[in-house]
C-alpha positions as CSV (number, residue, x, y, z in Angstrom):
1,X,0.0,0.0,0.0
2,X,1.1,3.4,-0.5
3,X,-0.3,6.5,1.5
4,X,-0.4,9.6,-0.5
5,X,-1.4,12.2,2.4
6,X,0.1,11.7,5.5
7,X,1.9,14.4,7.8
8,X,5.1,14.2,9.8
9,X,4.2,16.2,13.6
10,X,6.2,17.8,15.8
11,X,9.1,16.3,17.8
12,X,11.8,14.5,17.6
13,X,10.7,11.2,16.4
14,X,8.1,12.3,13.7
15,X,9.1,10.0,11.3
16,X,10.0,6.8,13.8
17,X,6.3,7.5,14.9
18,X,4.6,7.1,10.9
19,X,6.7,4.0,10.1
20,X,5.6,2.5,13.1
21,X,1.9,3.2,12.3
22,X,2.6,2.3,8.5
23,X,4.2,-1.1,9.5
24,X,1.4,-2.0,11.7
25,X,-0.7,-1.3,8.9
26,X,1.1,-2.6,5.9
27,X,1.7,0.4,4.5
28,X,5.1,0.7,2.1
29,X,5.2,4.1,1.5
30,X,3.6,7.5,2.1
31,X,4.0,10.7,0.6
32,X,4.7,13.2,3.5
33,X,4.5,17.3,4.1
34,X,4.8,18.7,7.4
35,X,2.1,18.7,9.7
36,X,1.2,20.1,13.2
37,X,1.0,24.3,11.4
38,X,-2.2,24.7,13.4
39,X,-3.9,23.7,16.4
40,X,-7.0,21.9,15.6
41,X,-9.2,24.7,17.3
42,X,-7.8,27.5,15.1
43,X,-7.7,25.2,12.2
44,X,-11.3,24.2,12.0
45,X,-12.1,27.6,12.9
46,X,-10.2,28.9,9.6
47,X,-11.7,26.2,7.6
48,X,-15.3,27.3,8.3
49,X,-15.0,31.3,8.3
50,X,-11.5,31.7,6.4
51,X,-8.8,33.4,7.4
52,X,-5.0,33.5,7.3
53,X,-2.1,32.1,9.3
54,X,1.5,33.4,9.1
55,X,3.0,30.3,10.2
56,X,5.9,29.1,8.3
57,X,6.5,26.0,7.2
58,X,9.8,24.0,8.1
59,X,10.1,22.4,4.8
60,X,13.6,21.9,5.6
61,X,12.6,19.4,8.5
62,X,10.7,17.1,6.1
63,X,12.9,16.5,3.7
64,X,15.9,16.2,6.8
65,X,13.2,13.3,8.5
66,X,12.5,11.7,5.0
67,X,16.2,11.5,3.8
68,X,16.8,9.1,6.0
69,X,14.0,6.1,5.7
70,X,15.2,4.3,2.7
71,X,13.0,6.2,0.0
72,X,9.8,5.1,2.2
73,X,8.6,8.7,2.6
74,X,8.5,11.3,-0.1
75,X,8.8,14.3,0.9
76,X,6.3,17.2,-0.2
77,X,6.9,21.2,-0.3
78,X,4.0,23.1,1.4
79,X,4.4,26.3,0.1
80,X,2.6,29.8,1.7
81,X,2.1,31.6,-1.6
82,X,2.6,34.4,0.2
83,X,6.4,34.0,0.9
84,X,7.4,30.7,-1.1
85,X,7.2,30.8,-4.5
86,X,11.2,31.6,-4.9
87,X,12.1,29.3,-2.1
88,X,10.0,26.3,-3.4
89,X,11.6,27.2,-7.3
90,X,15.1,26.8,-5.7
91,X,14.2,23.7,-3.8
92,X,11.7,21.6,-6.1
93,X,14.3,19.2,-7.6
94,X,14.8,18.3,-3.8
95,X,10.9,17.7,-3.4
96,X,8.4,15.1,-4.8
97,X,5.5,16.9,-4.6
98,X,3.7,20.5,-3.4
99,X,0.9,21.1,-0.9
100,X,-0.9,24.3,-0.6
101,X,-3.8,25.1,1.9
102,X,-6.6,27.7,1.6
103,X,-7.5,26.5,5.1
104,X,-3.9,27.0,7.1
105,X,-2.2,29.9,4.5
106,X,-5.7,31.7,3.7
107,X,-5.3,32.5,0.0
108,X,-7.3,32.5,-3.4
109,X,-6.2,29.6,-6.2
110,X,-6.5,33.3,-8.3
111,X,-3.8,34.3,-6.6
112,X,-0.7,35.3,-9.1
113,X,1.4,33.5,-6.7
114,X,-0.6,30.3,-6.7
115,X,-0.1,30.0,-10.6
116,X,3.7,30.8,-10.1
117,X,4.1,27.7,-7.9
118,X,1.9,25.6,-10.2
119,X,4.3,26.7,-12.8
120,X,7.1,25.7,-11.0
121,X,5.2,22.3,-10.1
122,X,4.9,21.7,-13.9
123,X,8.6,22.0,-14.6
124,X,9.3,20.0,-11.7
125,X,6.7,17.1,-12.7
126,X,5.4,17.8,-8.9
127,X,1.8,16.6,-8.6
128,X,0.5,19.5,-6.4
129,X,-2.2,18.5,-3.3
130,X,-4.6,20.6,-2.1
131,X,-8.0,20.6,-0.3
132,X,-10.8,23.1,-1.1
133,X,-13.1,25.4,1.4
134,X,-16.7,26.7,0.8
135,X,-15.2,30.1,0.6
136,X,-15.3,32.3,-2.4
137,X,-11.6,31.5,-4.5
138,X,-11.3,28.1,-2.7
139,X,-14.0,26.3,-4.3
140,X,-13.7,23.4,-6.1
141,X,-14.6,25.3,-9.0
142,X,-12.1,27.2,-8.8
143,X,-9.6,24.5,-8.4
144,X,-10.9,23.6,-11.9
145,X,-10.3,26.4,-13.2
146,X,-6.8,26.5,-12.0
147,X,-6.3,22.7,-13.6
148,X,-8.2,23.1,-17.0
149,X,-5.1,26.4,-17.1
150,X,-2.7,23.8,-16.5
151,X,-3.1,20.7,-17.7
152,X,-0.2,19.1,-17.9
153,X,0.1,19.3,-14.0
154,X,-1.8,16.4,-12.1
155,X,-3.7,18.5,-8.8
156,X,-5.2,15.5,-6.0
157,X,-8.2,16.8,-4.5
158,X,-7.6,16.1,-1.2
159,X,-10.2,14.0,0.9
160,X,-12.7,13.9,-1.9
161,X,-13.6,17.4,-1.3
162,X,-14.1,19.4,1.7
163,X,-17.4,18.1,3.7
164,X,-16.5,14.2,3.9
165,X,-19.8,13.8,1.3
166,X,-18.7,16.4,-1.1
167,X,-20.9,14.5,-3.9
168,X,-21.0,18.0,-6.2
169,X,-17.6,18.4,-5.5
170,X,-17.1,15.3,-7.2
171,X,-19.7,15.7,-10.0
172,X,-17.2,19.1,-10.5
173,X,-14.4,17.7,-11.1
174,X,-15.2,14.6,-12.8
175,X,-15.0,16.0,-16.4
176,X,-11.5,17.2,-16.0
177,X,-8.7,14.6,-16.3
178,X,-5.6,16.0,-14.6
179,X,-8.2,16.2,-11.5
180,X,-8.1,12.9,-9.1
181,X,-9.6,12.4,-5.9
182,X,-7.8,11.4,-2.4
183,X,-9.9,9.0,0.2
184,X,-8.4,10.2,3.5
185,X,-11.2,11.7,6.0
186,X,-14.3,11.1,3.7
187,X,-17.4,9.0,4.2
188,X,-16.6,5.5,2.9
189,X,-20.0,6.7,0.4
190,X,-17.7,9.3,-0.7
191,X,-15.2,6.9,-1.8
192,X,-17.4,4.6,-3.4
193,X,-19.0,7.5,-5.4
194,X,-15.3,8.7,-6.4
195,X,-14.8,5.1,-7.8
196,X,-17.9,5.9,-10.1
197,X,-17.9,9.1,-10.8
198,X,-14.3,9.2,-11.6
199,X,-12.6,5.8,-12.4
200,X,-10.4,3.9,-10.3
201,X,-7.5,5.5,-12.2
202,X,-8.2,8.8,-10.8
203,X,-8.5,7.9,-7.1
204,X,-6.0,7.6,-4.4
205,X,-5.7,6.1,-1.1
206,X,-4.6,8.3,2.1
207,X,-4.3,8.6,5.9
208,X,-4.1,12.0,7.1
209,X,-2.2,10.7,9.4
210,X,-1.9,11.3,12.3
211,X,-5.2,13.2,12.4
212,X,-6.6,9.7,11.3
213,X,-5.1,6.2,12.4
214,X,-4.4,4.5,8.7
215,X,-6.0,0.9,9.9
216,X,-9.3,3.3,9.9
217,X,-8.9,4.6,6.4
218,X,-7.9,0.9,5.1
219,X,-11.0,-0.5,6.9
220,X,-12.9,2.4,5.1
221,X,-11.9,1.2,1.4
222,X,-12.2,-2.0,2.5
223,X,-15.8,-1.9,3.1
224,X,-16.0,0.1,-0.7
225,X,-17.0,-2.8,-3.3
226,X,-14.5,-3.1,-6.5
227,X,-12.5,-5.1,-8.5
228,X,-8.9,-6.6,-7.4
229,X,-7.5,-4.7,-10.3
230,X,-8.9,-1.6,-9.0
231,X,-8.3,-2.0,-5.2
232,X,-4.6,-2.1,-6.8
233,X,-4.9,1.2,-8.7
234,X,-6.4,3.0,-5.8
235,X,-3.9,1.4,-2.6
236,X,-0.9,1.6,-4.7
237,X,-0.3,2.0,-8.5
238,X,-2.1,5.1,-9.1
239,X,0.5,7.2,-6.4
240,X,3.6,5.4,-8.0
241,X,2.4,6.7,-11.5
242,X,1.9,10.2,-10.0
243,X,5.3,10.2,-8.0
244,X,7.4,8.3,-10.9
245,X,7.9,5.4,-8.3
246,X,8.1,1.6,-9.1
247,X,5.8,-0.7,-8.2
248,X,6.8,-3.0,-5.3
């Protein structure tokens, strides 16, 4: 299996902690960014009304903690718009992805800057993760307007939308093909409706770790019915073909 959203916290032992939880799970690998920006209180606060945080992101840290885990975690760039698009241009070849957040950095996918880190993704072959808000400029419309501007750049839509049943969110993206969707945090209906809406090639399977426990989100897709081929595509195949990893 291999984990396309998880987070590395804070402390010492970040990345000891996620392979422990990804070995008692069966989990290979996991694309990783850092985690921990926010306290949940503010966070869910700034999901629901908006808002911006300042907080800087130690991408520095995440790619120290993954360096040394035998290619098991990739490390992501989360990039503030605001303050990173030079820093993540000097430091995508270092990267395997980029993660931005409406919810923690408070920005419009309008935003100039947004389109100069996608940019930067694209030359970098980064597959950039992000997950929308109900806000105006954070919408998943307006993520596909952002992908249909670039689409040679793959965007995840991160936990199938932004409501755990984001069926319209789906329905939204589903004609537009550098779009997929990423299970982690959504109603295992959601899932199952991804699978439909969207084809098993365009869905991924994540955590969220550690605001989730991954035996939860494996039970979850568990319980979704499909095909062994499928289950493959989803748990596994799809993030090496985004990521340019082999198959184990």
């Amino acid at each position: 299996m291999f984990d396309f959203h998880a987070r590395l916290g804070p402390g010492p032992d970040a990345a000891g902690a996620l392979l422990a939880a990804m070995d008692g799970a069966g989990i290979e690998r996991a694309a990783v960014s850092a985690g921990g920006l926010l306290d949940l209180d503010r966070l869910s606060t700034q999901i629901v009304d908006g808002g911006r945080s300042d907080v800087a992101v130690d991408n520095g840290r995440t790619l120290a903690l993954a360096r040394d885990t035998s290619g098991r975690l990739l490390p992501f760039f989360f990039a503030d718009p605001c303050r990173d698009v030079a820093v993540y241009r000097a430091a995508a070849p270092r990267y395997r992805g980029l993660e931005i957040s409406p919810a923690v950095h408070g920005f419009r996918l309008d935003d100039p800057a947004v389109a100069a880190l996608v940019e930067t993704a694209a030359a970098a072959r980064h597959p950039v993760y992000l997950v929308c808000l109900a806000q105006p400029g954070t919408r998943t419309g307006d993520l596909v307007t952002l992908a249909r501007r670039f689409p040679e750049v793959t965007f995840v839509y991160g936990h199938c939308g932004h409501t755990g049943l984001d069926a319209s969110g789906l329905a939204t993206i589903a004609p537009c093909p550098n779009i997929v969707a990423e299970t982690s945090g959504c109603y295992t209906a959601a899932a199952a409706l991804a699978l439909r809406r969207l084809g098993a090639e365009r869905v991924v399977f994540g955590t969220a770790y550690p605001l989730q426990h991954p035996r939860v989100e494996i039970v979850k897709l568990a319980a979704v019915p499909m095909s062994r081929a499928d289950r493959h595509l989803v748990m596994a195949a799809n993030a090496c073909r985004l990521l340019g990893e082999e198959e184990s």
